[in-house]
PDB file as gemmi writes it, atoms N, CA and C in Angstrom:
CRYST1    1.000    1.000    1.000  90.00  90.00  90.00 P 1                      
ATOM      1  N   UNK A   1      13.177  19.982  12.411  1.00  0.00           N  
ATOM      2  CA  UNK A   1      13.979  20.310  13.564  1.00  0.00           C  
ATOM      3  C   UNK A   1      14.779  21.566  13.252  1.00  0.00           C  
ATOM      4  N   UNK A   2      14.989  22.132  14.356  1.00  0.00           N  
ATOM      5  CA  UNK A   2      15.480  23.657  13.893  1.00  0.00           C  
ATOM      6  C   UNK A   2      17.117  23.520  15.482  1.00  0.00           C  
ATOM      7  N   UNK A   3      18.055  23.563  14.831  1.00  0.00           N  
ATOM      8  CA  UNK A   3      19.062  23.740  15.688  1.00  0.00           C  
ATOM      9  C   UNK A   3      18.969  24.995  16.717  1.00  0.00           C  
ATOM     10  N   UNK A   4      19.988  24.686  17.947  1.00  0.00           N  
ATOM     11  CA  UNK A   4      20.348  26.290  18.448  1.00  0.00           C  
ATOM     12  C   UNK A   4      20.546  27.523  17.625  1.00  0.00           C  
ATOM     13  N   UNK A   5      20.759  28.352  18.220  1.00  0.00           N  
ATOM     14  CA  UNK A   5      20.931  29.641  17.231  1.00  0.00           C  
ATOM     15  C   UNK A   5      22.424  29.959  17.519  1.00  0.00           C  
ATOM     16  N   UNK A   6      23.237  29.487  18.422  1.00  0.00           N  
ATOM     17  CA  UNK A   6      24.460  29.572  18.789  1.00  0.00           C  
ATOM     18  C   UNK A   6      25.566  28.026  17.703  1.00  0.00           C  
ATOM     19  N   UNK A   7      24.765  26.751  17.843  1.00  0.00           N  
ATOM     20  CA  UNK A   7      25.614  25.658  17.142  1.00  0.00           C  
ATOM     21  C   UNK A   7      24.727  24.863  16.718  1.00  0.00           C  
ATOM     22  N   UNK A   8      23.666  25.185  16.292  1.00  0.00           N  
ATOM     23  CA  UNK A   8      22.926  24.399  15.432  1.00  0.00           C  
ATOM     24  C   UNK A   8      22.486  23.000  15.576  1.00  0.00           C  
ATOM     25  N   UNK A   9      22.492  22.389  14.959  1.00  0.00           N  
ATOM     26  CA  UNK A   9      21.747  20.711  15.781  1.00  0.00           C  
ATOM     27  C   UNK A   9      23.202  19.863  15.803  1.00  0.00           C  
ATOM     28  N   UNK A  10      23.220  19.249  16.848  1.00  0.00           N  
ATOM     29  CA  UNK A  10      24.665  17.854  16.816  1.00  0.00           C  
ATOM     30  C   UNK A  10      24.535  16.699  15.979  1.00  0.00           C  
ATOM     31  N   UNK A  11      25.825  15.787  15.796  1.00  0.00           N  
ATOM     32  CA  UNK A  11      25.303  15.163  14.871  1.00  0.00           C  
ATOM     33  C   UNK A  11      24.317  13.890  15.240  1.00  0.00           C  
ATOM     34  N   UNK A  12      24.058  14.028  16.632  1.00  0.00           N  
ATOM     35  CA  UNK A  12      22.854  12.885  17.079  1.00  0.00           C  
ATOM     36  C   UNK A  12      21.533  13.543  16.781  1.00  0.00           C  
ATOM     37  N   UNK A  13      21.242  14.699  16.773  1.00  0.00           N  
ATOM     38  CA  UNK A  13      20.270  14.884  16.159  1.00  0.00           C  
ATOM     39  C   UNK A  13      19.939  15.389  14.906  1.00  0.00           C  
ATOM     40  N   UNK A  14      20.939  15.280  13.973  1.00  0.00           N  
ATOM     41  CA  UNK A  14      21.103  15.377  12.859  1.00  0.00           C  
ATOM     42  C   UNK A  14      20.231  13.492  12.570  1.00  0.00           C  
ATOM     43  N   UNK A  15      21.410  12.834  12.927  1.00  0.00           N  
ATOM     44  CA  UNK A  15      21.002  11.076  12.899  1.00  0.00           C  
ATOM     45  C   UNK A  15      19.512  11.009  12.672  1.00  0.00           C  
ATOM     46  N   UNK A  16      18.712  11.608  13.363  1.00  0.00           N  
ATOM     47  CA  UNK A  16      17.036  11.752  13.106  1.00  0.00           C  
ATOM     48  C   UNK A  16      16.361  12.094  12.032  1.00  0.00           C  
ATOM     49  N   UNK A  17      17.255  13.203  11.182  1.00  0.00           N  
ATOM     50  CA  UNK A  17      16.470  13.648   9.994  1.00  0.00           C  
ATOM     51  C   UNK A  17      16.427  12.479   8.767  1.00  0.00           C  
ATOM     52  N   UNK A  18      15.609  12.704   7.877  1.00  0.00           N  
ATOM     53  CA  UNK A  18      15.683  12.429   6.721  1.00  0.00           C  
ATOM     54  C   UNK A  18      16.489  13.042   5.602  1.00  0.00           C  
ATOM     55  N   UNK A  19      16.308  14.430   6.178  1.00  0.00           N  
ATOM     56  CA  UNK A  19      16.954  15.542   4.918  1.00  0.00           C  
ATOM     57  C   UNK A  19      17.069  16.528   5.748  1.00  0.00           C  
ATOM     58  N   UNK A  20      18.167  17.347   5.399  1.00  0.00           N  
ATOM     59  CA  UNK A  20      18.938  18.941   6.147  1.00  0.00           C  
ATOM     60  C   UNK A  20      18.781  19.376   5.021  1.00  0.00           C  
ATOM     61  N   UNK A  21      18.844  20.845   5.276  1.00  0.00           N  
ATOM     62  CA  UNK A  21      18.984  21.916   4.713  1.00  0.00           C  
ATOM     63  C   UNK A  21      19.438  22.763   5.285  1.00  0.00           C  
ATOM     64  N   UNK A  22      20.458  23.566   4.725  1.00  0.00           N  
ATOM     65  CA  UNK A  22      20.878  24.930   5.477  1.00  0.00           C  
ATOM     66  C   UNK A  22      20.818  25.897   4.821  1.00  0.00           C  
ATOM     67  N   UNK A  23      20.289  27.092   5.335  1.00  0.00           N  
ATOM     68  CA  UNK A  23      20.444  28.655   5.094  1.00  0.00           C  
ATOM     69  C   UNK A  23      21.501  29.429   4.776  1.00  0.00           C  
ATOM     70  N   UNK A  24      21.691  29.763   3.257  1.00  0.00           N  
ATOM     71  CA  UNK A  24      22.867  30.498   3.136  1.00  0.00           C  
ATOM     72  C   UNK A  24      22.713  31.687   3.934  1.00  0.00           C  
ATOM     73  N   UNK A  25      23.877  32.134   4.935  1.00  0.00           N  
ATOM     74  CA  UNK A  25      24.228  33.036   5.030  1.00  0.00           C  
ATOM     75  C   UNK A  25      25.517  33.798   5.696  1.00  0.00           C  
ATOM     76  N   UNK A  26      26.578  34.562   6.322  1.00  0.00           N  
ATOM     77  CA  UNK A  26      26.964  35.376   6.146  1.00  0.00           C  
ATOM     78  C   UNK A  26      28.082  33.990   6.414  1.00  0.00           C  
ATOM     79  N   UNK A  27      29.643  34.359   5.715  1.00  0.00           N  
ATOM     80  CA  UNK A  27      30.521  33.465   6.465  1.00  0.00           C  
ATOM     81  C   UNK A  27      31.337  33.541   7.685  1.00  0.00           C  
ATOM     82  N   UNK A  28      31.101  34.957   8.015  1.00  0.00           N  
ATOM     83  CA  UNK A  28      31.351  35.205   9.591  1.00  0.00           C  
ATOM     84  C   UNK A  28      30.388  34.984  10.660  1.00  0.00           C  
ATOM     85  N   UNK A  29      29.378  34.932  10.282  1.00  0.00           N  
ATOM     86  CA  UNK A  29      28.072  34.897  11.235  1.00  0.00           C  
ATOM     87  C   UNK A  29      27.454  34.207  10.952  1.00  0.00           C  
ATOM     88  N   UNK A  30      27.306  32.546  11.135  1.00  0.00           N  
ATOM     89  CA  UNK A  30      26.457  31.580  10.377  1.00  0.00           C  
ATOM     90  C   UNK A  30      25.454  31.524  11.496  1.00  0.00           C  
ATOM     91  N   UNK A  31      25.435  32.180  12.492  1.00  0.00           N  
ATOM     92  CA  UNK A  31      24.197  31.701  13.016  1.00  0.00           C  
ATOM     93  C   UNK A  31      23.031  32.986  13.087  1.00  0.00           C  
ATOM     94  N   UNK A  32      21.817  32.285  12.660  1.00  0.00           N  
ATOM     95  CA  UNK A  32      20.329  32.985  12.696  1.00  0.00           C  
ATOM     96  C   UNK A  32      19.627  32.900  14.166  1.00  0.00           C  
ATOM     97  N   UNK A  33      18.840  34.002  14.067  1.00  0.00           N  
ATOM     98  CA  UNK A  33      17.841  33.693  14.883  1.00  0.00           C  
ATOM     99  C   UNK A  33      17.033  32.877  14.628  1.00  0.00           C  
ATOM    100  N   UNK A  34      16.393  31.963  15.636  1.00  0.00           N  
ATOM    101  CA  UNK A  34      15.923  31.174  15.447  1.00  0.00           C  
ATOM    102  C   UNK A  34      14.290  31.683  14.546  1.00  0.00           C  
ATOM    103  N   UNK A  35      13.864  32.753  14.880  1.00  0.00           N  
ATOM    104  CA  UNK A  35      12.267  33.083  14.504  1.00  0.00           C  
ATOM    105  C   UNK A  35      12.757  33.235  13.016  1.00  0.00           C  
ATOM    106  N   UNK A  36      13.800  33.917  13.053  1.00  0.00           N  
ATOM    107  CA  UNK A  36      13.933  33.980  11.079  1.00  0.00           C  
ATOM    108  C   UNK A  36      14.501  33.133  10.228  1.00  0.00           C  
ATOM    109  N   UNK A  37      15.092  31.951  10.912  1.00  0.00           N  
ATOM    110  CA  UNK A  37      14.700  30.926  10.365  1.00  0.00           C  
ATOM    111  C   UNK A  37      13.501  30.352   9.931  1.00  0.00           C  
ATOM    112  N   UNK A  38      13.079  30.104  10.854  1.00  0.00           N  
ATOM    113  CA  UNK A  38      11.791  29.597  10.536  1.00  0.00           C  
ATOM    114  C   UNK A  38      10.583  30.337   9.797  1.00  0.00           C  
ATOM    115  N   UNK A  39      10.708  31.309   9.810  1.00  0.00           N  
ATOM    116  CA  UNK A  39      10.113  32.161   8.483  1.00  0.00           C  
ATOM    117  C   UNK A  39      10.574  32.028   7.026  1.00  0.00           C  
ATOM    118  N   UNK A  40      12.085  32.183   7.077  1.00  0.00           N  
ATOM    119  CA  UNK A  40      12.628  31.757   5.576  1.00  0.00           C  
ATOM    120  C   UNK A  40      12.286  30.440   5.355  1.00  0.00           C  
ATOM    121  N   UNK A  41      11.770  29.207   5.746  1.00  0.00           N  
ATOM    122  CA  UNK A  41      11.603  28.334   5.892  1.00  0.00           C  
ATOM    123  C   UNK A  41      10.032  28.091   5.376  1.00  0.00           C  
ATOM    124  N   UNK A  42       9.507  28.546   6.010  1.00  0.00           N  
ATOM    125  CA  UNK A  42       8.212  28.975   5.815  1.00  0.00           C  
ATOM    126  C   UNK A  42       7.660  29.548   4.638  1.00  0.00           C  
ATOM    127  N   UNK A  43       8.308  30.465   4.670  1.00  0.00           N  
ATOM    128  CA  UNK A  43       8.163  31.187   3.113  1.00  0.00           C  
ATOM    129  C   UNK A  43       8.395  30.440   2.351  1.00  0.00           C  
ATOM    130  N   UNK A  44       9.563  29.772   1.759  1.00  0.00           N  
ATOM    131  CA  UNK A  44      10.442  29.222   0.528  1.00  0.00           C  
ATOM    132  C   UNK A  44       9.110  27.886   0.597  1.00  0.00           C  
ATOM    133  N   UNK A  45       8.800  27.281   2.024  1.00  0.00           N  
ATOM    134  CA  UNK A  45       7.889  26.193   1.364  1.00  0.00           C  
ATOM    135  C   UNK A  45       6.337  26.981   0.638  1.00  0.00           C  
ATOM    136  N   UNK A  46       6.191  27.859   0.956  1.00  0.00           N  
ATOM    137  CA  UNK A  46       4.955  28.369   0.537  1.00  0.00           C  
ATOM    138  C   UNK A  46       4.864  28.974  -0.284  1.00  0.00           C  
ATOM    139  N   UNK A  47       6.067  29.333  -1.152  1.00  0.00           N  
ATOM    140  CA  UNK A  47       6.715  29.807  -2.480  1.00  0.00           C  
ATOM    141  C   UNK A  47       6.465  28.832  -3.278  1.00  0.00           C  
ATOM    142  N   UNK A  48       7.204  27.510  -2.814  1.00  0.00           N  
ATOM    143  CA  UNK A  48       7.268  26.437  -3.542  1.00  0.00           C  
ATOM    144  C   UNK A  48       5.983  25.764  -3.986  1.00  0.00           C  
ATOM    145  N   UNK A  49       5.106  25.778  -3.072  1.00  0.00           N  
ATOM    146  CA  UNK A  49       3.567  24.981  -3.108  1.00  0.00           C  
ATOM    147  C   UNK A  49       2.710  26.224  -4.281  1.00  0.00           C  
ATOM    148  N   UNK A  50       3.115  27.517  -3.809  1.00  0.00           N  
ATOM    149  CA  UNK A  50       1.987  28.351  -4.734  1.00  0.00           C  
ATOM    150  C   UNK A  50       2.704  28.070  -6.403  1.00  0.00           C  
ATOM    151  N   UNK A  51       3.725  28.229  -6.689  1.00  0.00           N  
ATOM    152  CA  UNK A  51       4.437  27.859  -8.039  1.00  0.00           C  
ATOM    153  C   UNK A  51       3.918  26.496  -8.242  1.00  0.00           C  
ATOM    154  N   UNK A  52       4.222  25.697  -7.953  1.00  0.00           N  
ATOM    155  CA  UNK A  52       3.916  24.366  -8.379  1.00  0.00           C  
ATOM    156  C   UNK A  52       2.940  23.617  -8.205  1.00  0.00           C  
ATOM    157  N   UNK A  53       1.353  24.839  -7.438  1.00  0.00           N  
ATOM    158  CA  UNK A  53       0.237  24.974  -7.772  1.00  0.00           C  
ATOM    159  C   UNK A  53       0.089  23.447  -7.521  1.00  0.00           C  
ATOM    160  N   UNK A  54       0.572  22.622  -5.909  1.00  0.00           N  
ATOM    161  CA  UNK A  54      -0.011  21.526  -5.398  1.00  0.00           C  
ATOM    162  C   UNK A  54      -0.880  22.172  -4.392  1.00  0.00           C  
ATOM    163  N   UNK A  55      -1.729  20.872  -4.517  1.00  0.00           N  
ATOM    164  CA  UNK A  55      -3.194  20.550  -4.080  1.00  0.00           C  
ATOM    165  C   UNK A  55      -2.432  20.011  -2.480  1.00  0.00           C  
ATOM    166  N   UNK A  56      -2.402  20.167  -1.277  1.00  0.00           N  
ATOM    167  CA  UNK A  56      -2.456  19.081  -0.526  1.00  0.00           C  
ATOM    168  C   UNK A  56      -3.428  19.018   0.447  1.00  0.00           C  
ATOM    169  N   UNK A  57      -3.827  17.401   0.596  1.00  0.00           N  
ATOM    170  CA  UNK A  57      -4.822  16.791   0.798  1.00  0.00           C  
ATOM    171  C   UNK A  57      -4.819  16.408   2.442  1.00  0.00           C  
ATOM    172  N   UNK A  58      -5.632  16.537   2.931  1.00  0.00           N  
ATOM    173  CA  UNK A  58      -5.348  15.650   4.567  1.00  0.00           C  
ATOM    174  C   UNK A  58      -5.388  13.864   4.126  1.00  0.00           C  
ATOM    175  N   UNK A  59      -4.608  13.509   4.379  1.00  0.00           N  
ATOM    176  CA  UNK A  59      -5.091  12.078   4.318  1.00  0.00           C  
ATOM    177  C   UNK A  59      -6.309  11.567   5.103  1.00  0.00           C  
ATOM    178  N   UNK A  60      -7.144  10.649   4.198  1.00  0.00           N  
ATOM    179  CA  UNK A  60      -8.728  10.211   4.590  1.00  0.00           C  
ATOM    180  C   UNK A  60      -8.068   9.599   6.029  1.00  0.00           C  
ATOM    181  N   UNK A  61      -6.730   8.923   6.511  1.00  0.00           N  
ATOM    182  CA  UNK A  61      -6.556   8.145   7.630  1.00  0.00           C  
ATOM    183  C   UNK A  61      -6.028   8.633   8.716  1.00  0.00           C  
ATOM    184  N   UNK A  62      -6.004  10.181   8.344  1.00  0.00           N  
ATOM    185  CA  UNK A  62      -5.548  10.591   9.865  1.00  0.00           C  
ATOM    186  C   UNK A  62      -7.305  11.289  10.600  1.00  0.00           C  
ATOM    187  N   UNK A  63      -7.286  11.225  11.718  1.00  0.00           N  
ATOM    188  CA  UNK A  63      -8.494  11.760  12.403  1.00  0.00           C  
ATOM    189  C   UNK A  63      -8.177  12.998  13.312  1.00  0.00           C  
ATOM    190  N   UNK A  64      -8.803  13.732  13.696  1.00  0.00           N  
ATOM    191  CA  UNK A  64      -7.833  14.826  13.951  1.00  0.00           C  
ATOM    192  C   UNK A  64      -8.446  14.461  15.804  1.00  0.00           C  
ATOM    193  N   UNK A  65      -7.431  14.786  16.578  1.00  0.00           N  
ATOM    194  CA  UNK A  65      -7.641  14.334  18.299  1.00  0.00           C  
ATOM    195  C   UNK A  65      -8.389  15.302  19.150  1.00  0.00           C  
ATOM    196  N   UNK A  66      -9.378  14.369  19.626  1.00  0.00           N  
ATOM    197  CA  UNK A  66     -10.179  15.243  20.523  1.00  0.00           C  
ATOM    198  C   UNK A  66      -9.793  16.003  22.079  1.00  0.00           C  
ATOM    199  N   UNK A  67     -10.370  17.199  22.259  1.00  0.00           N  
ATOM    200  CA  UNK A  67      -9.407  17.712  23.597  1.00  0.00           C  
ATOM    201  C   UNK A  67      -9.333  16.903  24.589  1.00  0.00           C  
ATOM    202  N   UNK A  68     -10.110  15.601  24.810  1.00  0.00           N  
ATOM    203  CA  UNK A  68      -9.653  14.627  25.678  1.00  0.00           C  
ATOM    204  C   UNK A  68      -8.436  13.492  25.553  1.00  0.00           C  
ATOM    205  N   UNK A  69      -7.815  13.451  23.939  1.00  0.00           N  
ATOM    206  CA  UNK A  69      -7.035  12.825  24.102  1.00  0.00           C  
ATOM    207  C   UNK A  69      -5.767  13.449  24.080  1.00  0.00           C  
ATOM    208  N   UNK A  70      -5.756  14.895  23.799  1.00  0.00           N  
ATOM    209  CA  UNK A  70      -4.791  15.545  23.508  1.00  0.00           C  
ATOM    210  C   UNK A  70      -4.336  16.132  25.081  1.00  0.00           C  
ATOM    211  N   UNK A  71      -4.878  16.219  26.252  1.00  0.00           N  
ATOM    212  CA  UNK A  71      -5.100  15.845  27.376  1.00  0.00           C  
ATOM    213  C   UNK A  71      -4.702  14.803  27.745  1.00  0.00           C  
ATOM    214  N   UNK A  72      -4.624  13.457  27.387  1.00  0.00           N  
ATOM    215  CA  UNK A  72      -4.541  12.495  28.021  1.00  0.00           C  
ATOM    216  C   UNK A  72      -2.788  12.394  27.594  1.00  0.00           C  
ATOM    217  N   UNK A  73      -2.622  12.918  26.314  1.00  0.00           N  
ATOM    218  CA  UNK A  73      -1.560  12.562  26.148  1.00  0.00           C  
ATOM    219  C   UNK A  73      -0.614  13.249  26.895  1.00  0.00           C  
ATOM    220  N   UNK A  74      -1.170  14.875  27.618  1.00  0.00           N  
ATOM    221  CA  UNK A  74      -0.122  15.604  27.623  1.00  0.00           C  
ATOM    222  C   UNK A  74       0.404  15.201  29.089  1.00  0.00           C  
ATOM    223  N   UNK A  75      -1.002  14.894  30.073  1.00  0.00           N  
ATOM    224  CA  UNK A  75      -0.230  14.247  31.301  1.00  0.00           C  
ATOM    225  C   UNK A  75       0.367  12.675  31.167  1.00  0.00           C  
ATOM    226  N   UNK A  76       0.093  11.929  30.192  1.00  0.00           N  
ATOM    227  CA  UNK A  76       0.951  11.142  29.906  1.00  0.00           C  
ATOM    228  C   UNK A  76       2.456  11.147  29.442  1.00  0.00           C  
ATOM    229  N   UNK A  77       2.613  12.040  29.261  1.00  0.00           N  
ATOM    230  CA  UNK A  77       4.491  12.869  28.947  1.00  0.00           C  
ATOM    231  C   UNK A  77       4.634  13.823  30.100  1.00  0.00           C  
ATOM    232  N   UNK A  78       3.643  14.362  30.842  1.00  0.00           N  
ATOM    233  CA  UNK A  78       4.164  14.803  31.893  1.00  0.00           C  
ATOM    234  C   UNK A  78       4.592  13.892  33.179  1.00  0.00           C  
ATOM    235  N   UNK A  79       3.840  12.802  33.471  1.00  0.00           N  
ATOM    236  CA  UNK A  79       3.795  11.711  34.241  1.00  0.00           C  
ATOM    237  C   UNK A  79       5.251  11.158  34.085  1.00  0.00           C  
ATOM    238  N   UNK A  80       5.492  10.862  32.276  1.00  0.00           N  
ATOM    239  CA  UNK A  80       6.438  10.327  32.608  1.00  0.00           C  
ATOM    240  C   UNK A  80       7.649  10.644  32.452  1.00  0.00           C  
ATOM    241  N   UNK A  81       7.962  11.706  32.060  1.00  0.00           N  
ATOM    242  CA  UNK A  81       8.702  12.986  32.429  1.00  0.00           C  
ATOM    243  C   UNK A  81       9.201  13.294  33.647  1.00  0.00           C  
ATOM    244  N   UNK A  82       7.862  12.971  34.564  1.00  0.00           N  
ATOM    245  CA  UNK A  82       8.151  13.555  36.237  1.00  0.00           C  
ATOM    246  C   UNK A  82       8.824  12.108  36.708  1.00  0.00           C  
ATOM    247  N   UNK A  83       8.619  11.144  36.434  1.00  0.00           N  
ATOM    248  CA  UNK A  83       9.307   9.638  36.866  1.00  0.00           C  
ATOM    249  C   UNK A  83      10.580   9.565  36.591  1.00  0.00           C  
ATOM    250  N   UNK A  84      10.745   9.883  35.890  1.00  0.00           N  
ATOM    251  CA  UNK A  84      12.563   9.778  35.002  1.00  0.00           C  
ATOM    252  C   UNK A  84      13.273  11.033  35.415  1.00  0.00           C  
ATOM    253  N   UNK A  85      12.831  11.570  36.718  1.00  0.00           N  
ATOM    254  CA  UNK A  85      13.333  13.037  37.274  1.00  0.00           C  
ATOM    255  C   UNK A  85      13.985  13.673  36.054  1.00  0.00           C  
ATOM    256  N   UNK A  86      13.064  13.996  35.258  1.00  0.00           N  
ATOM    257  CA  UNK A  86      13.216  14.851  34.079  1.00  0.00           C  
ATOM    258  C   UNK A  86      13.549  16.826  34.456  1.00  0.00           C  
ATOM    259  N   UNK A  87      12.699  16.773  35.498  1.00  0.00           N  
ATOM    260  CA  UNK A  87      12.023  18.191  35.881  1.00  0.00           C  
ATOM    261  C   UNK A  87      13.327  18.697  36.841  1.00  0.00           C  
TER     262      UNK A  87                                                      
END                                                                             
């Protein structure tokens, strides 16, 4: 999860994570753009994986979803999205 770029995530959706991390940076200006976040983010994990030269594996138990269900799902969150006058 990646907070606003103005106040960052609240603490209800903080409640969701497992683990935070924050980005050092300036102490007048703690907030990033959101795209360069997620690049430093990006990077540092892909720093981390090439150094420590892990292998990762797809697990044998995930199957990857066919464009019909990935479809089915999406008007299924749109459906019910549109019921709960989401829109």
């Amino acid at each position: 999860m990646f907070g606003s770029e103005a106040s960052g995530l609240t603490n209800d959706e903080v409640s969701y994570a497992d683990y935070t991390l924050q980005i050092p940076s300036n102490s007048k200006f703690r907030s990033l753009n959101l795209s360069h976040s997620l690049v430093i983010v990006a990077q540092t994990v892909s720093y981390l994986i090439s150094v420590n030269k892990t292998n990762f594996q797809k697990s044998k138990k995930i199957q990857t979803a066919t464009k019909k269900e990935i479809s089915s799902m999406l008007n299924f969150c749109l459906s019910t999205l549109e019921s709960q006058n989401f829109f």
